[in-house]
C-alpha positions in Angstrom: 0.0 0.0 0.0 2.8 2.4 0.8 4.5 1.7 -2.2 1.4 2.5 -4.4 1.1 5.3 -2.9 4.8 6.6 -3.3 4.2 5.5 -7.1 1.4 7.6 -7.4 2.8 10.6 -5.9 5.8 10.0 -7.7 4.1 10.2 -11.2 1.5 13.2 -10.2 5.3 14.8 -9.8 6.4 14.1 -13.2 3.7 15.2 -14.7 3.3 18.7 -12.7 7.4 18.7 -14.2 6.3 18.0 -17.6 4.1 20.9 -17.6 6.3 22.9 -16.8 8.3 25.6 -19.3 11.9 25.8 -18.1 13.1 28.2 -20.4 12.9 32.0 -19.6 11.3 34.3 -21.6 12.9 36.4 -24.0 12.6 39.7 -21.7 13.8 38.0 -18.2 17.6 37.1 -20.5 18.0 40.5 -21.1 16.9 42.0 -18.0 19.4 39.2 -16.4 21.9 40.3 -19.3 21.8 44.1 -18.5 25.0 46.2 -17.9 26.9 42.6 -19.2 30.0 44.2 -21.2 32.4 41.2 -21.8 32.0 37.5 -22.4 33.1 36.8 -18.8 30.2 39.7 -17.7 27.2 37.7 -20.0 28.4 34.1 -19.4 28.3 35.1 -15.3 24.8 36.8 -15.6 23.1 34.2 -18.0 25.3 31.1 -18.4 26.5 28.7 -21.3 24.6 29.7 -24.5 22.4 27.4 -26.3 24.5 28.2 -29.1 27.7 29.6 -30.5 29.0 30.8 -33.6 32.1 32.0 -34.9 33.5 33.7 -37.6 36.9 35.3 -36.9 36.8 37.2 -33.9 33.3 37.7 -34.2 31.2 35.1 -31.8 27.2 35.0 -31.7 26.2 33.7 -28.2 22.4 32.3 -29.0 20.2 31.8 -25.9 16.7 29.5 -26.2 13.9 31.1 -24.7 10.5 30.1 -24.2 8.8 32.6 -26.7 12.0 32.5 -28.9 15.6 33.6 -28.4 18.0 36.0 -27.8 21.4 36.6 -29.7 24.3 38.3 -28.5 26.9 39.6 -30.9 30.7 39.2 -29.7 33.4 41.0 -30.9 36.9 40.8 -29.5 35.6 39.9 -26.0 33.3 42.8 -25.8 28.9 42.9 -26.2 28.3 44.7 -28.8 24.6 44.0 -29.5 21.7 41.6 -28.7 18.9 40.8 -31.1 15.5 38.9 -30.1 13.8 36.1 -32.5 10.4 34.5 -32.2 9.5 31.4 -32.2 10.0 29.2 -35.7 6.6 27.7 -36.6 
């Protein structure tokens, strides 16, 4: 009987998780992001990216979010610019 009940409980908890949205939304990155001026500064506030690219010393840091994402631009260690996508459908 205990362990039923342990199961049960158990899955009513995996499915309250499975409802859930883990990833921010696109505003709470950059609000978390604000003031970041280096790599270091934007990996501390929000960390590993989703995604990176390079090309040279240019580096585009690509964060998921739940109602898209949000893309930093990198160059020579420094921000220099963030740019917000929606959602692919």
């Amino acid at each position: 009987m205990m362990q039923r009940r342990i199961l049960i409980a158990g899955l009513a908890a995996v499915a309250v998780l499975a409802g859930c949205d883990s990833a921010p939304k696109k505003a709470d990155i950059l609000e978390k992001a604000k003031g970041a001026k280096t790599k270091a500064d934007l990996e501390k506030a929000l960390g590993k990216p989703t995604e990176v690219d390079k090309i040279g010393p240019v580096e585009k840091w690509t964060y998921k979010a739940s109602d898209g994402s949000v893309t930093y631009i990198i160059v020579a260690d420094q921000v220099t610019l963030d740019v917000t996508g929606g959602n692919k459908k």
